[in-house]
N, C-alpha and C positions, 0 to 999 in steps of 0.2 A: 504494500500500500504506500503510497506517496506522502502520505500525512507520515508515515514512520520515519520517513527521509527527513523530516525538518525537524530540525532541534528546537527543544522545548526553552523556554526564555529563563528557565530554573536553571539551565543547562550550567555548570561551574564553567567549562570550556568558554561557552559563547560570552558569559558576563565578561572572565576575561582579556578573550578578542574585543568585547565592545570598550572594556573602560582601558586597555591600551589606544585602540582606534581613537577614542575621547582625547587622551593623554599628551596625542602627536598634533593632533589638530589643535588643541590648547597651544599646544608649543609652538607652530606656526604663527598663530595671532599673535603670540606675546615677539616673536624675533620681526615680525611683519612693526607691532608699535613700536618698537624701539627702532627700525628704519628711520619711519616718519616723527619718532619724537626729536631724534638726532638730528635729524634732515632740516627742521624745521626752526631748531635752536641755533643752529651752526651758519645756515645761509649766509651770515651775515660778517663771517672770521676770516674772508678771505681778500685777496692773497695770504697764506699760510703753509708754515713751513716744518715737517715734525719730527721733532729728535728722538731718536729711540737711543735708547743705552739701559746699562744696568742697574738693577733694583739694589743692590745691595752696598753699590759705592757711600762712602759717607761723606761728608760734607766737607772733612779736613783733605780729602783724598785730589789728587791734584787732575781729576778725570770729572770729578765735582765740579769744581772751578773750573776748569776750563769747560763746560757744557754752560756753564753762567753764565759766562764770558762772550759766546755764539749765541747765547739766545737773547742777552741784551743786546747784543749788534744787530741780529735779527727785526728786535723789534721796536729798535731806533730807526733801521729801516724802513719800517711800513709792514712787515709781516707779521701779523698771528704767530706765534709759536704755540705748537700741538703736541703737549708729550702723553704718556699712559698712565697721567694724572698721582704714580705712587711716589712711592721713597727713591732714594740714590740718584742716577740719571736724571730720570722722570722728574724728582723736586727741583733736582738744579738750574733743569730749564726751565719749568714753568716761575723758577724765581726769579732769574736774568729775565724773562719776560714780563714777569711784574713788577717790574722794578720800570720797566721801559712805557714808551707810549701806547702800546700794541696791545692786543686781545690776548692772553697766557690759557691756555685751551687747554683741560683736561679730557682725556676720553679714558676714565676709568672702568676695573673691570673686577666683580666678584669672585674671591679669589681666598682658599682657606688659610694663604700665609702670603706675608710677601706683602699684599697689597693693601694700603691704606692712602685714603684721598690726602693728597698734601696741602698747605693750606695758601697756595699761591697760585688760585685758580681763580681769573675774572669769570669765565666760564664753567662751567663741570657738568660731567654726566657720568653717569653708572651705566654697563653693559652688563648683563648675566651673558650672554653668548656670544663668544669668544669670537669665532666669523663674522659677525656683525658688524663687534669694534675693528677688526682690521680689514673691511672692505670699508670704511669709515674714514679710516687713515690716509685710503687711497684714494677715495673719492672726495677728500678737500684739500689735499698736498698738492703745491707745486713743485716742491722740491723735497728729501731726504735726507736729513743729517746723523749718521750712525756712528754713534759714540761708543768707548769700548764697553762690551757687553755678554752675555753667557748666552746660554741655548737661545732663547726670546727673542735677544736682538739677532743672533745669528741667522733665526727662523727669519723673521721679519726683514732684512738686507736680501736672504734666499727670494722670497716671493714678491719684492721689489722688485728685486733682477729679473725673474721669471714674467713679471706681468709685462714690463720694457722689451724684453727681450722677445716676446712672443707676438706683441702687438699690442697688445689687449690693454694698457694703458698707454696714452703718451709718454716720448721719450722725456725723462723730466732730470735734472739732477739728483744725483745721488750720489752723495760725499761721506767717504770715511776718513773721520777726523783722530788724527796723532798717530802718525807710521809707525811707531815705534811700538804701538800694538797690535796694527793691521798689515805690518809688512810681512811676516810667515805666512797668512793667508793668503794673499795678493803672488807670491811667490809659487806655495801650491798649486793654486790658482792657473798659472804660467805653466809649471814646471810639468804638472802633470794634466791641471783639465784640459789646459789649450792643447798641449803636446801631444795629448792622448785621443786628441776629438770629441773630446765631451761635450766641448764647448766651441763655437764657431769662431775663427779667425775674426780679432774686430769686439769680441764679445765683452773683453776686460776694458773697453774703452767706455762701456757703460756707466762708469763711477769713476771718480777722482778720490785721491787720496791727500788731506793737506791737513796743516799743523796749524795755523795760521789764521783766528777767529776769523779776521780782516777779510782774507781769504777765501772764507765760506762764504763770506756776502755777495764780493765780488764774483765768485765761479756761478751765483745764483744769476745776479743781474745779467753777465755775459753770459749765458744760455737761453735768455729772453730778450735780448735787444732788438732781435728781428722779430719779434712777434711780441706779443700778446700775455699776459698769465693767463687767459680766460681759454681754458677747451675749445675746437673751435665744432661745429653741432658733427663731422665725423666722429670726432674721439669721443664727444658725447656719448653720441652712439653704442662706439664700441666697447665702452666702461659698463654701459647695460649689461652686457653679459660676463661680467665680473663674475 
């Protein structure tokens, strides 16, 4: 009989399939507001520029200070500066930014260690999902400033490179700031991804490496003297499918 074929609504099985089914779908609405809460807070921080580095540097530490130092030049500039809203890296620049004329931009993110909102944010937002904040990152940077930093930053420089490198965002700057931490990468990099084919001839010219806060500003400006900060509605475009 047919009616033996459908499961009963007592069924343990089908409750649940349904309240996982409920669970996911819950979970889209909430990563869907937080889009449009961001989106809608943010419009207005740009041109903006976002330093990623390490959570764990401390304030005396001279990767501290020098992340100060680029993020007040920044935003004596005229840039927004946008960091991951915590401790070490993250506080140093959004405090050289509050310290400056500019908007000091937190995009923070819930997290069981490590991360607490620092208190040198004209802006701040909270993310619960991790993907959100950093097509976030991407979609209000004109430029990248990667300070030294552990797996996070290293992840976050990777998918920089990769979205530049793929198309799938504008080629934008993206600087690694003090050799003296990023030159064994940079090296690898050469020695074995270019050498080996991993990486396309041309592909390490995607990022600049300098020491020199000064520096940062000017590698930003002369990357845009022929154009625009503003997407132009292609790359728009093609940022949709981030």
């Amino acid at each position: 009989m047919l009616s033996n074929k459908i499961p009963k609504l007592s069924d343990p099985q089908l409750i649940q399939k349904t309240q996982t089914s409920a669970r996911e779908s819950w979970r889209m609405l909430e990563i869907i507001a937080e889009f449009v809460n961001v989106t809608e807070r943010l419009q207005e921080v740009q041109p903006a520029v976002t330093i990623f580095g390490s959570a764990r540097t401390t304030p005396e530490h001279p990767y501290y200070v020098l992340a100060e130092q680029v993020a007040r030049r920044l935003s004596d500039a005229g840039f927004s500066v946008i960091s991951g809203g915590g401790p070490g890296i993250m506080e140093a620049a959004n405090k050289g930014a509050f310290a400056g004329p500019s908007p000091s931009v937190g995009l923070n993110i819930e997290l069981p260690h490590e991360q607490g909102a620092n208190a040198y944010q004209d802006v701040s937002t909270t993310f619960k999902h991790f993907f959100a904040r950093k097509v976030m990152f991407v979609k209000l940077s004109a430029a990248f400033v990667m300070m030294p930093g552990g797996f996070g930053t290293l992840d976050e420089l990777s998918e920089v490179l990769t979205l530049v490198q793929t198309a799938k965002i504008r080629k934008v700057p993206v600087i690694l700031v003090h050799s003296g931490f990023w030159g064994g990468l940079v090296e690898w990099m050469r020695g074995t991804l270019e050498a080996q084919g991993m990486i396309s001839p041309g592909d390490l010219e995607l990022f600049q490496v300098i020491d020199d806060p000064a520096k940062v500003v000017d590698a930003i400006f002369e990357h845009y003297q022929t154009r625009g900060f503003t997407p132009s509605p292609s790359e728009r475009e093609a940022e949709l499918a981030l």
